[in-house]
N, CA, C and O atoms as a MOPAC input file, in Angstrom:
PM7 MOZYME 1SCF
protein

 N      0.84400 1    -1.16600 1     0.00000 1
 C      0.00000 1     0.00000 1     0.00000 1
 C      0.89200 1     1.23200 1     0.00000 1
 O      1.90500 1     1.32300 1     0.69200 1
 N      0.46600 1     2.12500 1    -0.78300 1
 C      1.00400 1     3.76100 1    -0.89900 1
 C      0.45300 1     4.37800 1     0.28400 1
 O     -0.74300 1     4.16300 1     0.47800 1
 N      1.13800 1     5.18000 1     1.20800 1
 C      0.80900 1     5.92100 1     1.45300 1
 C      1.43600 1     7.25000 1     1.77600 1
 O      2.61100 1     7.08800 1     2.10600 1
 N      1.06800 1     8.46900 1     1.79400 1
 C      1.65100 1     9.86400 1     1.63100 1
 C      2.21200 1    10.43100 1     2.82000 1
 O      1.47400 1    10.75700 1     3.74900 1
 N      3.41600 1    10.57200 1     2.87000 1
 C      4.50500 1    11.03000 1     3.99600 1
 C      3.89800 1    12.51300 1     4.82700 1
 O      3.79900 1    13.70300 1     4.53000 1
 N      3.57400 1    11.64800 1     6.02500 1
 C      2.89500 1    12.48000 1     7.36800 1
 C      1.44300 1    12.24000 1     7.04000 1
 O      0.73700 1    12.51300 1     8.01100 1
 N      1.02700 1    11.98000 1     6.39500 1
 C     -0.56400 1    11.86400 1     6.24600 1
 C     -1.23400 1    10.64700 1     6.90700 1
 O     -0.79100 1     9.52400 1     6.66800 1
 N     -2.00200 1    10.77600 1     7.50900 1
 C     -2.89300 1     9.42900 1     8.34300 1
 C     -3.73100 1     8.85500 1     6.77900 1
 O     -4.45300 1     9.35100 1     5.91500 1
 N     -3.06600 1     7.43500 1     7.10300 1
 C     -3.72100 1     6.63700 1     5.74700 1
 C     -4.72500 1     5.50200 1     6.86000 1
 O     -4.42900 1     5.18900 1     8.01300 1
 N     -6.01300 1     5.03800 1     6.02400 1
 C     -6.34400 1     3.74200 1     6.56400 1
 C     -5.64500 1     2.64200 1     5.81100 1
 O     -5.26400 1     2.54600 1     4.64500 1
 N     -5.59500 1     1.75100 1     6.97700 1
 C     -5.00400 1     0.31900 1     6.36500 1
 C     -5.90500 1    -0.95300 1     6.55200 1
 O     -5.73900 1    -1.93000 1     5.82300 1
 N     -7.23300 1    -0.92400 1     7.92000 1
 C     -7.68600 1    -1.93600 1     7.83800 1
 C     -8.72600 1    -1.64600 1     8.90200 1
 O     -8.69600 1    -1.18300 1    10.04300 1
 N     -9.96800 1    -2.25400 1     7.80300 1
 C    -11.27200 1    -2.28800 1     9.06200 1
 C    -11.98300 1    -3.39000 1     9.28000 1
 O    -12.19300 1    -4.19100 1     8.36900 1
 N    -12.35400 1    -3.53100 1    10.28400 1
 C    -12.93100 1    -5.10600 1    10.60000 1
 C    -14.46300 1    -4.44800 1    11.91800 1
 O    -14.58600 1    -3.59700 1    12.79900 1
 N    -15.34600 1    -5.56800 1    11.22100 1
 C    -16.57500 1    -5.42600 1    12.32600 1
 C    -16.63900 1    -6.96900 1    12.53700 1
 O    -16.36500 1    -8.01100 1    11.94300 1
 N    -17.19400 1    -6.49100 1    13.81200 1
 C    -18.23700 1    -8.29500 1    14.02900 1
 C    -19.41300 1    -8.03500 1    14.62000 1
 O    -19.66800 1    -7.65500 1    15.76300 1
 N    -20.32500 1    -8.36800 1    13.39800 1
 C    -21.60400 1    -7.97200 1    13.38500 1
 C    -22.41800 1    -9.79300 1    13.48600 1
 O    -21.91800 1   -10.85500 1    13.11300 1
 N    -23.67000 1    -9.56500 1    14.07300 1
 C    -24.57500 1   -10.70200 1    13.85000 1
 C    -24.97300 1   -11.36400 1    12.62500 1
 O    -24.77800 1   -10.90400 1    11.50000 1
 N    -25.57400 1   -12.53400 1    12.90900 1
 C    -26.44400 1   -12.47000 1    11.22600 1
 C    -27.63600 1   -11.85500 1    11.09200 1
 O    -28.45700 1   -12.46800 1    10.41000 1
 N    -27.99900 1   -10.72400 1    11.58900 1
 C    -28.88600 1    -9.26800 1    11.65900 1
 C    -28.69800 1    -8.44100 1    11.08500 1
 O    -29.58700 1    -7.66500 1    10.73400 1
 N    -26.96700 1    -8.26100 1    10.66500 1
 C    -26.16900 1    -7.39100 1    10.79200 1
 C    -26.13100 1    -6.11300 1    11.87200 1
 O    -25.87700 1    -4.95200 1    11.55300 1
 N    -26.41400 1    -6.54800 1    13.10900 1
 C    -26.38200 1    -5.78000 1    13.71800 1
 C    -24.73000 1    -5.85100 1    15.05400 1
 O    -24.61700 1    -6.93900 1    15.61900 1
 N    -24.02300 1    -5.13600 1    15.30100 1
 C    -23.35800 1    -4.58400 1    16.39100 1
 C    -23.16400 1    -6.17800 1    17.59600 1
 O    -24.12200 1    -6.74500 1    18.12100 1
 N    -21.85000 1    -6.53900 1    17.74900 1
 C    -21.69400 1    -7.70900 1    18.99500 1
 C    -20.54500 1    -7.21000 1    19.33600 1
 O    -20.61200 1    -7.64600 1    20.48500 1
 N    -19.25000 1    -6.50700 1    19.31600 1
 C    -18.12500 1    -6.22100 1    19.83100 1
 C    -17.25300 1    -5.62500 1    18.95700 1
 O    -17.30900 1    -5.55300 1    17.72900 1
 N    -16.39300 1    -5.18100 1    19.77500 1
 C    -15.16600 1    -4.62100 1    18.72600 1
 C    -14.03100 1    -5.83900 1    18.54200 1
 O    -13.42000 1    -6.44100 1    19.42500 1
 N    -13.96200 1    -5.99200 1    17.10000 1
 C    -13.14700 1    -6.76300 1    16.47800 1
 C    -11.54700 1    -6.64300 1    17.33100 1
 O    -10.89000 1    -5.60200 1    17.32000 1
 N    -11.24400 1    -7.51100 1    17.81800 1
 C     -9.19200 1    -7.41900 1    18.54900 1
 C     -8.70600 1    -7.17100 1    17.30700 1
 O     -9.18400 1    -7.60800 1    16.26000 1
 N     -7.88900 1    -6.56900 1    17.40600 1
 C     -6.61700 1    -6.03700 1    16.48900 1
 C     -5.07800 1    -5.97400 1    17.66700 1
 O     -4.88900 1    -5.31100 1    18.68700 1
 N     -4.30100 1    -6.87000 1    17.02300 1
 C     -3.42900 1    -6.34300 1    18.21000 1
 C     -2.00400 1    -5.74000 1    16.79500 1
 O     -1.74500 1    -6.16000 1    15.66700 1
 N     -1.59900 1    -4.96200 1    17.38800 1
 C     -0.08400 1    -4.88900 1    16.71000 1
 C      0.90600 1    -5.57600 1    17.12800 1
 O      1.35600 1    -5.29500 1    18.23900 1
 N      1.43900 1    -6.53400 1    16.44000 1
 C      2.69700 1    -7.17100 1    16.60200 1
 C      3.83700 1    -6.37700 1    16.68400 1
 O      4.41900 1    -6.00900 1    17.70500 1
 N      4.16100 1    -6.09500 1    15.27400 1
 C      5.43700 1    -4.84100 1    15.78500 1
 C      5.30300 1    -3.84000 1    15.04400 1
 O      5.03400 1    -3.85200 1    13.84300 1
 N      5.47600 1    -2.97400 1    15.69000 1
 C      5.13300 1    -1.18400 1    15.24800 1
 C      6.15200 1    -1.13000 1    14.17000 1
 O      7.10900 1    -1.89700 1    14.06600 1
 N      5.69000 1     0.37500 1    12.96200 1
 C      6.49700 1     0.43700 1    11.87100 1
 C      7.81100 1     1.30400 1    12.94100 1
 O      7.75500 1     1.75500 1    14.08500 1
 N      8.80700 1     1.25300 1    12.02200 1
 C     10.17400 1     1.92300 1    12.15500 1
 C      9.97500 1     3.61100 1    11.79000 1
 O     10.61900 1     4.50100 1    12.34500 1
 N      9.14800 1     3.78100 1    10.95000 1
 C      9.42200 1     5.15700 1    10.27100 1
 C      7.74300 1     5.83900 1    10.89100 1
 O      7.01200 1     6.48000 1    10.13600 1
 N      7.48600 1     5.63100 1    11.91900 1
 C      5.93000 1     5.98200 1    11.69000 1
 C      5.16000 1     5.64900 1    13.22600 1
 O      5.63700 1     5.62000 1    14.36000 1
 N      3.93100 1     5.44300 1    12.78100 1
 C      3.11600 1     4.98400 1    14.08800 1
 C      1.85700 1     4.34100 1    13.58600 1
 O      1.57200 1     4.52800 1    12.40300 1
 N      1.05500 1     3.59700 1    14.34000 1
 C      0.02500 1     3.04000 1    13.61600 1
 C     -1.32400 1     3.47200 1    14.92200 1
 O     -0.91600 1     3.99100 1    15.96100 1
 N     -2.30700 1     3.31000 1    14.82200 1
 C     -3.71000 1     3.70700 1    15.99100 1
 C     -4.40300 1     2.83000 1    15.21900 1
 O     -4.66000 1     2.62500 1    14.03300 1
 N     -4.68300 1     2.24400 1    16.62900 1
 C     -6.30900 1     1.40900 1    16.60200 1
 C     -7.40300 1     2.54800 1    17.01000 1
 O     -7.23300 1     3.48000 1    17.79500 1
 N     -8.61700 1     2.20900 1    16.23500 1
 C     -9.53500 1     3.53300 1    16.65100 1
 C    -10.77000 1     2.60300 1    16.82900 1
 O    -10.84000 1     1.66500 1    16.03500 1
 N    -11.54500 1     2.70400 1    17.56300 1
 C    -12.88900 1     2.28200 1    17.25200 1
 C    -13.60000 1     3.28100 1    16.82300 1
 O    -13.37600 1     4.38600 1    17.31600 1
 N    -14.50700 1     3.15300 1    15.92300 1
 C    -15.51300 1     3.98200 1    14.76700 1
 C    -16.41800 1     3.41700 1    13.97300 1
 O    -16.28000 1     2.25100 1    13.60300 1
 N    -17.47500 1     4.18400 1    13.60400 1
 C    -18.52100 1     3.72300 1    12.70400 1
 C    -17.66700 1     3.59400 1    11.40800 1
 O    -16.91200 1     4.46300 1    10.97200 1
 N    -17.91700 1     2.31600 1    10.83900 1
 C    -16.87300 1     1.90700 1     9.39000 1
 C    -18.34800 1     1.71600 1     8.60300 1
 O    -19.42200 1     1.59000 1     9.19300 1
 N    -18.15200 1     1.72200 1     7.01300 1
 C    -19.04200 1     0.26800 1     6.00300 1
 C    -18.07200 1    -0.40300 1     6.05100 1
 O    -16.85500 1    -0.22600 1     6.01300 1
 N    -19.09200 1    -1.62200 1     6.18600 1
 C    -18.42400 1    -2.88900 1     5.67700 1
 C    -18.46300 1    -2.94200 1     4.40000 1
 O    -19.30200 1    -2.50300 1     3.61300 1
 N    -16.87000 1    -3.88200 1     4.12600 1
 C    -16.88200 1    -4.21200 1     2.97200 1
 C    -16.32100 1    -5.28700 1     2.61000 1
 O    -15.15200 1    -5.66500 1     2.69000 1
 N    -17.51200 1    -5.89000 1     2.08400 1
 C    -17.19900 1    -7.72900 1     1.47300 1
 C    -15.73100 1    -8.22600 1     0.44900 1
 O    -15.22100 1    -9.28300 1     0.07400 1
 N    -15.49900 1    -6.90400 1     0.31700 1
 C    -14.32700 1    -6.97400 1    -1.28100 1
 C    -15.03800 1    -7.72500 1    -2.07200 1
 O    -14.76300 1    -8.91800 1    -2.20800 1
 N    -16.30500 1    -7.00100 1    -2.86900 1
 C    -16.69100 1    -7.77700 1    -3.56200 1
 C    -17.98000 1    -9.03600 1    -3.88100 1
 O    -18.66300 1    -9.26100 1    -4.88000 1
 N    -17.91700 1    -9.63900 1    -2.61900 1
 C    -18.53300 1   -10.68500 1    -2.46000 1
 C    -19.94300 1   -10.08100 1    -2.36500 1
 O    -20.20800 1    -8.88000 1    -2.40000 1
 N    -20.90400 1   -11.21800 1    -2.22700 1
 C    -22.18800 1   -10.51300 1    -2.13000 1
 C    -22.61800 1   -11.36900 1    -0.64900 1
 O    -22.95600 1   -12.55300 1    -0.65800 1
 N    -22.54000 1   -10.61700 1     0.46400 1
 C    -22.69700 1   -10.75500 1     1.98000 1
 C    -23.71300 1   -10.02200 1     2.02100 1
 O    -23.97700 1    -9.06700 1     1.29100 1
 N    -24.43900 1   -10.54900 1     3.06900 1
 C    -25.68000 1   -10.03900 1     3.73800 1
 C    -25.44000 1    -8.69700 1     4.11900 1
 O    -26.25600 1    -7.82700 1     3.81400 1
 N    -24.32400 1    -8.41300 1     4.80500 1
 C    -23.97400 1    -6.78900 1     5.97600 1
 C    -22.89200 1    -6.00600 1     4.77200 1
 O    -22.18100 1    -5.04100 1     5.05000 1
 N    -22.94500 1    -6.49700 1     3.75300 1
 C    -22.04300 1    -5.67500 1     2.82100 1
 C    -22.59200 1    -4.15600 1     2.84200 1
 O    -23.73300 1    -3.81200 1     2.53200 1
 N    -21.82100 1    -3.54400 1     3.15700 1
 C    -22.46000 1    -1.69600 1     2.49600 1
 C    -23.04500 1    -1.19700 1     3.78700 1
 O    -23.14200 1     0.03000 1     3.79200 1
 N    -23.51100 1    -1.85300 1     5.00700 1
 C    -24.18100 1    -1.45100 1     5.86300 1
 C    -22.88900 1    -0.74400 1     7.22000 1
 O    -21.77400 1    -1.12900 1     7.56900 1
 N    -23.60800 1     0.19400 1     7.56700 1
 C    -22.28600 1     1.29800 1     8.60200 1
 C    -22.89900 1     0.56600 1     9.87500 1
 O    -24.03700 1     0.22400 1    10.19700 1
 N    -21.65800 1     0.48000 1    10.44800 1
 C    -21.68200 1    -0.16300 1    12.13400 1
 C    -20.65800 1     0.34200 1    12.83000 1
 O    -19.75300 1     0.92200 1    12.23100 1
 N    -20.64300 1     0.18900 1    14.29000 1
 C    -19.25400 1     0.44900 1    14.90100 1
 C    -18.32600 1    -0.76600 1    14.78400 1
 O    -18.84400 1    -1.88200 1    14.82300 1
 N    -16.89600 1    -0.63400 1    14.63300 1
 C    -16.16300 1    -1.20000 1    14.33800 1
 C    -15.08300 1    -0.84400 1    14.57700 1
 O    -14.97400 1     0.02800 1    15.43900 1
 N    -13.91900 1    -1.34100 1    13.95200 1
 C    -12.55600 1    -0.58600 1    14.34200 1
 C    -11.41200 1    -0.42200 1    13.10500 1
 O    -11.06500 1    -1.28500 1    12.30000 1
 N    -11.02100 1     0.74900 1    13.20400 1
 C    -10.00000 1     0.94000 1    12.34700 1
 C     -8.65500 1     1.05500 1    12.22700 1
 O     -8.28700 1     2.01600 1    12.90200 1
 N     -7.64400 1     0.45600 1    11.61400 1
 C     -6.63300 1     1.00100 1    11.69100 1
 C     -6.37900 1     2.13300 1    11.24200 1
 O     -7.29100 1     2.71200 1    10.65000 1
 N     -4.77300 1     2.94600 1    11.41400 1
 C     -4.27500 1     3.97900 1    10.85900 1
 C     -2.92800 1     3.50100 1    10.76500 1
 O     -2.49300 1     2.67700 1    11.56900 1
 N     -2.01000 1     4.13200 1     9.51200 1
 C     -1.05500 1     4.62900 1     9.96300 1
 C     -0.78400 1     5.80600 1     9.00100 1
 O     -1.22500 1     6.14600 1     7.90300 1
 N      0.55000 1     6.50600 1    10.27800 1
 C      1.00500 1     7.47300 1     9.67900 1
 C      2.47000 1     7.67100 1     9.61800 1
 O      3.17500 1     7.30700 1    10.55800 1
 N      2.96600 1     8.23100 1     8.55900 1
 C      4.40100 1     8.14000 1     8.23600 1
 C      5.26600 1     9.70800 1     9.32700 1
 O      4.69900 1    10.80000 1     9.32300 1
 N      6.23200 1     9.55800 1     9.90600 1
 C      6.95400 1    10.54800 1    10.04800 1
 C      7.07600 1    11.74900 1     8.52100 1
 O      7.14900 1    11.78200 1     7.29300 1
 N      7.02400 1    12.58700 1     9.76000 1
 C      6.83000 1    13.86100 1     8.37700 1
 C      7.60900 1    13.40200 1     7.48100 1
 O      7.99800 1    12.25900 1     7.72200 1
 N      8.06700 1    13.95800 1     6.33200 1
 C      8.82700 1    14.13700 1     5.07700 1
 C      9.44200 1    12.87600 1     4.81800 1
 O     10.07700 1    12.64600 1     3.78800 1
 N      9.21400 1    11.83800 1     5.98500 1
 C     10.00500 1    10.36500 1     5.27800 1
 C      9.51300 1     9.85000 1     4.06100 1
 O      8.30800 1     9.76000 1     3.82400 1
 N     10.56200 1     9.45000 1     3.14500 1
 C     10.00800 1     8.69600 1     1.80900 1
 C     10.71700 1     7.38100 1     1.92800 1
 O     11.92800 1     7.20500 1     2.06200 1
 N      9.62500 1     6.36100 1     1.84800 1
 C     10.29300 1     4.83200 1     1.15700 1
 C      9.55100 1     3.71300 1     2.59500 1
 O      8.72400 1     3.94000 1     3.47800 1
 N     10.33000 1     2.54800 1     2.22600 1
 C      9.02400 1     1.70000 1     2.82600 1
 C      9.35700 1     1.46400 1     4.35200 1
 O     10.31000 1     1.82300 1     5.04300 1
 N      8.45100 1     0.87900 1     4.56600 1
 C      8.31100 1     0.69400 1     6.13500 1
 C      7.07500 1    -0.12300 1     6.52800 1
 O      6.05400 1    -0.11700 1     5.84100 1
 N      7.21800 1    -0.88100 1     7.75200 1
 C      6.45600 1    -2.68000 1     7.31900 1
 C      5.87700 1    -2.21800 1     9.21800 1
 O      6.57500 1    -1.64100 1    10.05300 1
 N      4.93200 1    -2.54600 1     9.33500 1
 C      4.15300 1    -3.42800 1    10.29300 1
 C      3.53100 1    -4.15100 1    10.25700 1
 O      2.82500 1    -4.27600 1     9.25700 1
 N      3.41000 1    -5.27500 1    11.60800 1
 C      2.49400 1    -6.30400 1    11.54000 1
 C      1.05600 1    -6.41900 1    12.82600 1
 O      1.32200 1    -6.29300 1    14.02100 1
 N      0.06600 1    -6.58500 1    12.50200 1
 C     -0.98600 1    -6.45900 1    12.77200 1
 C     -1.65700 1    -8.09800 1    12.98800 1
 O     -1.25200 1    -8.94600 1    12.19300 1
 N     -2.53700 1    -8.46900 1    13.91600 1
 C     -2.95300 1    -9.95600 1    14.22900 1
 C     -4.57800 1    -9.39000 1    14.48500 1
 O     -4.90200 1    -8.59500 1    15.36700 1
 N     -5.28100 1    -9.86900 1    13.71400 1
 C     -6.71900 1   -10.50500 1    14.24200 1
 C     -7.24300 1   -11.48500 1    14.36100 1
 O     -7.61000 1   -12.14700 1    13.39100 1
 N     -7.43200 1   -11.87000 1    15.67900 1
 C     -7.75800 1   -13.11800 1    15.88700 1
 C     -8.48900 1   -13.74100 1    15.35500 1
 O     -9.41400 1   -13.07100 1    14.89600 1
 N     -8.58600 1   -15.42400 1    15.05200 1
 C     -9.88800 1   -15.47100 1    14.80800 1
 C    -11.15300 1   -16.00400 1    15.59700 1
 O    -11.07000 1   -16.93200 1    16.40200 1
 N    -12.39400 1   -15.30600 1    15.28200 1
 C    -12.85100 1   -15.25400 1    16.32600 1
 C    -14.34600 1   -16.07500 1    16.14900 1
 O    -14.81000 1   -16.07500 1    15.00900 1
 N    -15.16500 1   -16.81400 1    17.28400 1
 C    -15.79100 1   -17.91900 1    17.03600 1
 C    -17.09000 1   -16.92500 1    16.52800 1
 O    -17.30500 1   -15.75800 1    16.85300 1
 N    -18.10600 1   -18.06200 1    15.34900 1
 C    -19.31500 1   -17.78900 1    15.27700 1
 C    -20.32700 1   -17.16300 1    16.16500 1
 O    -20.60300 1   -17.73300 1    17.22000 1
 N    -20.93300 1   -15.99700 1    15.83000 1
 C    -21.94300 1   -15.87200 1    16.31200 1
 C    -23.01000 1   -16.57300 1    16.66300 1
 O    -23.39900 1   -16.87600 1    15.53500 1
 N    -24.07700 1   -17.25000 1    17.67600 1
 C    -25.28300 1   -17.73200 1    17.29700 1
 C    -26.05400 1   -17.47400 1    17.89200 1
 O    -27.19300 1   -17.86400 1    17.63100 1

């Protein structure tokens, strides 16, 4: 992923919604290891979901959820890696 030096980019949103599509918790996100050139934030926030594509029941629909960020140190150019874990997490029923 591109993203623009000092600017807060998203990198990743995750909900866990019912088969209602309604609201059960905020998705864990943990960071493994932080970037070198930068910083990353977990946020919780109203996201859409998005299926990439697929045709899911809760596709397109806004819920609370959680987002990543990151952002690059001002004026740095070139790459820089973090790693991020979401668990996986059991069925709703």
């Amino acid at each position: 992923m591109t993203a623009r030096s000092g600017e807060r980019t998203s990198v990743l949103q995750n909900a866990h919604l019912n088969g209602d599509c309604k609201f059960i918790d905020y998705p864990r996100v943990d960071i493994v290891e932080q970037p070198k050139h930068g910083r990353t934030e977990i946020i919780h926030q109203p996201i859409v979901v998005d299926s990439g594509g697929k045709k899911m029941k809760c596709d397109k629909v806004k819920a609370n959820g959680v987002a990543v960020y990151y952002t690059s140190h001002p004026g740095y150019v070139g790459s820089d890696k973090f790693i991020l874990r979401t668990p996986k997490s059991a069925a709703a029923s």
